[in-house]
N, C-alpha and C positions, 0 to 999 in steps of 0.2 A: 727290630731296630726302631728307634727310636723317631718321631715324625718329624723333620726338620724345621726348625724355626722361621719365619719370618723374618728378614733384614732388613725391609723397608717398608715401607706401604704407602699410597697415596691417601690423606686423612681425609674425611668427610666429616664438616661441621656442621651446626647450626647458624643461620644466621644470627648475625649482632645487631641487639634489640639497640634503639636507638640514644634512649637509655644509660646504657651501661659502654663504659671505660671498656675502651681498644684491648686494654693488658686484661682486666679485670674479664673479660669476655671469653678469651684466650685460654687462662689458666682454668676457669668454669670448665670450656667443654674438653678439655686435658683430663683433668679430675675426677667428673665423669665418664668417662669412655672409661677410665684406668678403674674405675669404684663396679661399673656395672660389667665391668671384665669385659665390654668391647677393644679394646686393648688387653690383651692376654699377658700374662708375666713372661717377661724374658725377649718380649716383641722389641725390635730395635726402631726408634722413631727417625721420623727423615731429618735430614741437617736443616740447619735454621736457617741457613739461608736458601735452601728449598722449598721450604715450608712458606717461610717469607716471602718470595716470588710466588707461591701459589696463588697467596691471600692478599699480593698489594699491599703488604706491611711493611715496616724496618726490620729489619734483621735484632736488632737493639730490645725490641716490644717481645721477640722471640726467646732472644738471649735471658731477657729477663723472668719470664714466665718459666723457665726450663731451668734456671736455677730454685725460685722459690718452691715449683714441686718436688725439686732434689732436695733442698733444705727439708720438705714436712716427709719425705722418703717414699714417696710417689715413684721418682724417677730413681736411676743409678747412670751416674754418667762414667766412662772411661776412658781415660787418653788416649784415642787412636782407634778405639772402637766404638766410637758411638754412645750413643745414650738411648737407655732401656727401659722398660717400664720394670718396675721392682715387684718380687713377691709377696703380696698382702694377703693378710688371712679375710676366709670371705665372710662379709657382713653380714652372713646369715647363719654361721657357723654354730653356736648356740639357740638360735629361734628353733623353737617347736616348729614340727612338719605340721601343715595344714590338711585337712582334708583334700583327699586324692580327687580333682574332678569325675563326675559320672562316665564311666565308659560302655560301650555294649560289652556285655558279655559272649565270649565264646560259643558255638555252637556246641552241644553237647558232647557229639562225634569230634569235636577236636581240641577236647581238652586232655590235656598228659600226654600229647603226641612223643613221642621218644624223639629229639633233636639231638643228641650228643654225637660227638664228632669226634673218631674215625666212627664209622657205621659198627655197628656189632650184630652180627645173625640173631636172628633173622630180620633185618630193618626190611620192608618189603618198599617198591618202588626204583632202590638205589640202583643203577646201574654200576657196571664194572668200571670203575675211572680209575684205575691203576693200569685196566687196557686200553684207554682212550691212545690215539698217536699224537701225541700235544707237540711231538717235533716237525710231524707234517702238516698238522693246523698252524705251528709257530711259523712254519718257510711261507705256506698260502699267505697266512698273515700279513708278514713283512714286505712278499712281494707285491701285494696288495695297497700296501699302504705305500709303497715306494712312486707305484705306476698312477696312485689316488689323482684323480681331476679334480678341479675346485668344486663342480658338480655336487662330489658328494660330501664336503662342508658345508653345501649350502641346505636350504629346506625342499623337502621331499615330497613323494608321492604319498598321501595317504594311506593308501594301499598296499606302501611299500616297494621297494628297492626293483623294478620293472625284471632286471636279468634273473633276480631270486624267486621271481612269482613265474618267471617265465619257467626256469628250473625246475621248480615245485609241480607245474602243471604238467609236463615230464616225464616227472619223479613218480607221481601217482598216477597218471594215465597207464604208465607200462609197469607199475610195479601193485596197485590196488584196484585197477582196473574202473577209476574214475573218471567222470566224463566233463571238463570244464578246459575252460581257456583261461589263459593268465589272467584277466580283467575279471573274473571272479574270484580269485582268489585276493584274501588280503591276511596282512602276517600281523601277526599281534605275540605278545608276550605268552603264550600257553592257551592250553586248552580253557585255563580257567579266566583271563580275558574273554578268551574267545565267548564264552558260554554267558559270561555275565554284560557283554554288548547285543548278544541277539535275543537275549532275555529282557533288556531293560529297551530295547530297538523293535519288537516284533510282540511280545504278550501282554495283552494288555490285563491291570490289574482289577484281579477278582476273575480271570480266567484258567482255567483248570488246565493244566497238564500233567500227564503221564509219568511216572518216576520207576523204572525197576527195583523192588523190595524185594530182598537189600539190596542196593545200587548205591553208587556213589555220590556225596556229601559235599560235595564241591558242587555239584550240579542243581541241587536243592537248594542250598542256600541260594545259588544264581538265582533262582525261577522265585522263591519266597521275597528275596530281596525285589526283585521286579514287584513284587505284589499278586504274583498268580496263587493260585488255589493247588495243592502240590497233593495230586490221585497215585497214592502207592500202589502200585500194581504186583501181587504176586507172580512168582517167578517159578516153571516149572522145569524141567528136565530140557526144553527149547529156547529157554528166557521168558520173554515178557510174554504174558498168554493175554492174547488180542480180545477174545471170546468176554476174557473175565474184564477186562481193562474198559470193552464195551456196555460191558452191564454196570459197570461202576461210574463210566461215564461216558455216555456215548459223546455228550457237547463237548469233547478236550479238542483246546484248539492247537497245543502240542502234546508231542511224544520225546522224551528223551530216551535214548537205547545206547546199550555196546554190543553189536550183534555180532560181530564177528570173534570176538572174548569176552561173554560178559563180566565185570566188574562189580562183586571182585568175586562170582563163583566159577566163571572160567567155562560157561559151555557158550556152542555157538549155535546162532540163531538159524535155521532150515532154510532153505529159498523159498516154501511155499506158507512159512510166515511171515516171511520178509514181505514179500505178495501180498498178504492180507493185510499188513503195516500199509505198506505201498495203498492199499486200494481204500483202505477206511481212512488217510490223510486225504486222498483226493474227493472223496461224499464229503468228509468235512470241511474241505477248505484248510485244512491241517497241516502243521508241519512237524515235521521226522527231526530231530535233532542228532546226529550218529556221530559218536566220540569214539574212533580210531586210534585211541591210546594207546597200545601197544601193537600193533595189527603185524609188526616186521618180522617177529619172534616168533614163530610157529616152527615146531621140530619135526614135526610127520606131517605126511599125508602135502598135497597138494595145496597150495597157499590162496586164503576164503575170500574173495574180491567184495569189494565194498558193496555195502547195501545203495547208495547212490548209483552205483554203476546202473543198478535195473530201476531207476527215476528217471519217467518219460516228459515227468508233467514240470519240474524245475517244485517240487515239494521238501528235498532235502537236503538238510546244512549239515556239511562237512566238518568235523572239527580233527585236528589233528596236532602234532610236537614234535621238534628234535628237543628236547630236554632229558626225555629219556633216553634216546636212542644216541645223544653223542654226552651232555652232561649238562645236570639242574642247573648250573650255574648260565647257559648258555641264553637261557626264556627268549626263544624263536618256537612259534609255533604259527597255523595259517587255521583261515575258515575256507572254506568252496561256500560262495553264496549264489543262490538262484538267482538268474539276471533282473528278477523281477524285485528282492529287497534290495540289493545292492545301496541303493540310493538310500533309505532310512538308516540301515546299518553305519553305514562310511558314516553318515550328517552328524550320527552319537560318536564315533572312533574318534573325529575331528574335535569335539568338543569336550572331548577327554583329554588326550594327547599329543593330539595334532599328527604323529606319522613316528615310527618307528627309526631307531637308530643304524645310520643307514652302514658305516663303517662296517660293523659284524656283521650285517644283512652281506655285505658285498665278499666277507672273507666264506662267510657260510654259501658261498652262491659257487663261487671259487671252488670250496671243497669238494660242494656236488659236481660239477661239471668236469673237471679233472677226476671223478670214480673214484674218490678217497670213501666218501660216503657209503657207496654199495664195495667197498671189498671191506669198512669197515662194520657193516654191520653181516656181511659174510663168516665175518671171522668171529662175529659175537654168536651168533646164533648159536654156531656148533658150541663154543664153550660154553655158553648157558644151557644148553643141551646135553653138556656135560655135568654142570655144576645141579641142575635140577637131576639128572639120575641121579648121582650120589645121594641127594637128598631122600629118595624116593629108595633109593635100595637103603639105605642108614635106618629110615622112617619103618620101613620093613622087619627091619632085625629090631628093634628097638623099641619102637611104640605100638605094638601090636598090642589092640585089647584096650590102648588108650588116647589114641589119634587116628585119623584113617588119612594117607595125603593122596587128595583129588588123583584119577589116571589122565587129568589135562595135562597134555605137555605145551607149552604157549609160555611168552609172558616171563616178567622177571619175577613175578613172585605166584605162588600156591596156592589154595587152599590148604588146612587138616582141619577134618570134623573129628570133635571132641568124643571120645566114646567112652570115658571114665567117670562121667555121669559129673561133671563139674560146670560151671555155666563158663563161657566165653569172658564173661569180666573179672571173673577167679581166675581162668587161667593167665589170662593177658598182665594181672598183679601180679601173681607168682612168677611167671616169667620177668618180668622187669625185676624183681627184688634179688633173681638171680642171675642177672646180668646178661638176659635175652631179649631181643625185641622184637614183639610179636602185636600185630593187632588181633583184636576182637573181632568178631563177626556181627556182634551189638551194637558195634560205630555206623553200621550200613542198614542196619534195618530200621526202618520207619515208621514200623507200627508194631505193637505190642511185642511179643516173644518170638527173633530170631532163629537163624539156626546156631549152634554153639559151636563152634568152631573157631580157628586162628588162621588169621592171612601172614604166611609166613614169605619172605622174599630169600632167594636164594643166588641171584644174578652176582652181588659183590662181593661175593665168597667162595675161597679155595673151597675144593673138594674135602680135603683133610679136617678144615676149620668147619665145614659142614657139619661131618660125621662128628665130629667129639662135643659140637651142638645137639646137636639128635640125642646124644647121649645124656649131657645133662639136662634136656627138654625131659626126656625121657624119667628119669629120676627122680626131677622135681611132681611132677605131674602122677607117680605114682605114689610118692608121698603123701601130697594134699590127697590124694584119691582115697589113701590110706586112713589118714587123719581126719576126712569127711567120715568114713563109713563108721570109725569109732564114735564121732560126734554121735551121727542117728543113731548108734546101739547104745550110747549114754542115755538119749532122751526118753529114747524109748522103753528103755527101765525102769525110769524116774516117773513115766507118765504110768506103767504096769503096775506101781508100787501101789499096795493099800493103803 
């Protein structure tokens, strides 16, 4: 539907240079507003003798100005409805386009991201939002807004919405096995606020920190844009190997991790490397940074408590989101900050933002505390628990000999490592040309050659819609497998030839 117009508006002018004639002043900034489209076509202007009291004129000085712009066809006036600004073509309509001002460019890893909209498998990330309860968020909603104090119009805690952080501390005490009071906690828009305040608040620049290779691209940029020194750490069958990460750099003054999933290869980190984490931040005066991105979604086995839980010293920042866990559009997310930054951290939040919008802080705070939130992610688990088997039994009958998909069950989205000898940026093209969306494993690594593989997402898709993906995954990828191997049997001819 179409955006409603405009019926009145209160004008803002410039003052009348001393100079120039009352009318002649008038019809000037008319002209202008209508020429540089601050008045937009179709905008209905206010009656003249409103206009008139505004500005301590005669109504007459009005009456006159608002003809002569109808006569040159500025205006459109109509009996009984007003008088309008008229449709002109714009002044720039024929001028040659200028040079595009200088922009930064994109970070490598996020360039050609698949944004098209409905999702199409394998988009990895997307949550189920066709199961979201949008009629029990709509009732919290409304009765929320109904019972609203002027409190929460007015300006807020920094920190955020006091009952929502109270919630959160709660939420993760008994559900990740976290250890903070609301007053450590502060909500911010996502994980990647979060990451990019305690990066530009706490490292300072030409300081080295820790990165999991391949690990995730949102978190590098954070710490690169801070101006730190960003030490890729290989990644073994544990996650981040402590041993090697110290030989690379013992002086890192942070660590970034996902230890409890890592990101995006899906194992999780041991207690007694968490322990060594934990003890090499304390020699160094270091900090742990732990991005709990998906931690809700675990399908077996007993659920992994947070590496913070066993931090004695106040060493590790929490970062976490409901964006996935209820929907992207949502951007609520929280830090746990040791009571000891707190103070730096909030002094940059404030001079960014000022505080977080308090309305949805207070319907999301709602949601949790009436158990909408833990039966809603009760109910997701199993189905993504569902929707990843299929994936895993399809991937089986299907892509054997040419994908292998991870045995992590976790998480809304996969791994599959590539085994038909193609690289991760072939396949990731080929899939998009065929109308799959897949990332690379090339977007996450940091230094030189990867492992080849596709991070595949499986959360926002029927089981059915799964398999008949698998299938044409499947197809394409034995093609190009095909069509490489005749390549090297061409060249190799051609090089054999006398």
């Amino acid at each position: 539907m179409a955006a409603k117009r405009i019926s009145s508006l209160d004008l803002a002018l410039q003052d009348r240079p001393i100079s120039v004639a009352l009318s002649r002043w008038l019809y000037n900034e008319f002209r202008r507003a209508i020429l540089d489209r601050r008045l937009s076509p179709g905008t209905r202007l206010p009656a003249t003798r409103d206009l008139a009291r505004q500005y301590g004129i005669s109504r007459g000085t009005v009456v006159a100005v608002f003809e002569q712009l109808e006569a040159e066809g500025y205006l459109l006036g109509r009996p009984g409805a007003g008088t309008h600004v008229n449709a002109l073509p714009s002044r720039n309509a024929s001028a040659k386009a200028g040079p595009l001002p200088k922009t930064r460019t994109l970070p490598a890893a996020l360039r050609g991201l698949p944004h098209a909209s409905p999702a199409r498998p394998f988009r990895p990330y997307q949550p189920a939002l066709a199961e979201f309860p949008m009629d029990v968020w709509a009732r919290v909603a409304g009765r929320g807004l109904r019972r609203a104090s002027t409190s929460l119009l007015a300006e807020a805690d920094p920190r955020g919405y006091a009952p929502l952080r109270e919630a959160i501390a709660a939420y993760l005490g008994s559900s990740r096995g976290v250890n903070c009071s609301p007053d450590q906690i502060m909500v911010v828009s996502g994980v990647q606020q979060g990451l990019d305040l305690v990066a530009r608040a706490l490292v300072k620049p030409g300081s080295s920190v820790w990165i999991e290779d391949p690990g995730y691209f949102g978190a590098t940029a954070a710490f690169r844009n801070a101006g730190a020194k960003i030490i890729p750490v290989p990644l073994d069958d544990q996650g981040l190997n402590i041993v090697t990460a110290r030989r690379l750099s013992g002086g890192a003054k942070a660590a970034y991790v996902t230890p409890t999933h890592q990101f995006p290869l899906g194992m999780s980190m041991p207690v007694e490397r968490r322990l060594s984490l934990l003890s090499w931040a304390y020699e160094a005066g270091a900090f742990v940074i732990e991005d709990d991105y998906d931690s809700e979604y675990r399908f077996e086995g007993r659920p992994i408590p947070a590496l913070q839980g066993l931090d004695k010293k106040g060493s590790v920042i929490f970062l976490g989101s409901f964006n996935k866990v209820l929907f992207p559009g949502l951007r609520l997310g929280y830090i746990v900050l040791p009571a000891r930054v707190l103070d730096p951290v909030l002094a940059l939040r404030v001079s960014v933002d000022s505080y977080p919008p308090a309305l949805i802080q207070a319907t999301l705070c709602d949601f949790m505390t009436e158990g909408h939130l833990g039966r809603h992610i009760r109910k997701m688990r199993e189905l993504y628990a569902n929707r990843l088997g299929a994936l895993q039994d399809a991937a089986g009958r299907y892509l054997a000999g040419l994908l292998d998909i991870s045995p992590v069950r976790a998480g809304l989205s996969t791994v599959g490592f590539l085994r038909n000898g193609m690289s991760s940026l072939k396949a990731e093209r080929a899939a998009a040309e065929n109308g799959i969306e897949v990332l690379g494993l090339h977007r996450f690594a940091l230094q030189g050659k990867g492992i080849e593989g596709l991070l595949m997402g499986f959360a926002a898709f029927g089981e059915r819609e799964i398999s008949q993906a698998i299938v044409s995954l499947a197809a394409l990828l034995e093609r190009r497998a095909k069509l490489d191997l005749a390549l090297r049997v061409s060249r190799s001819q051609l090089t054999d030839c006398p």
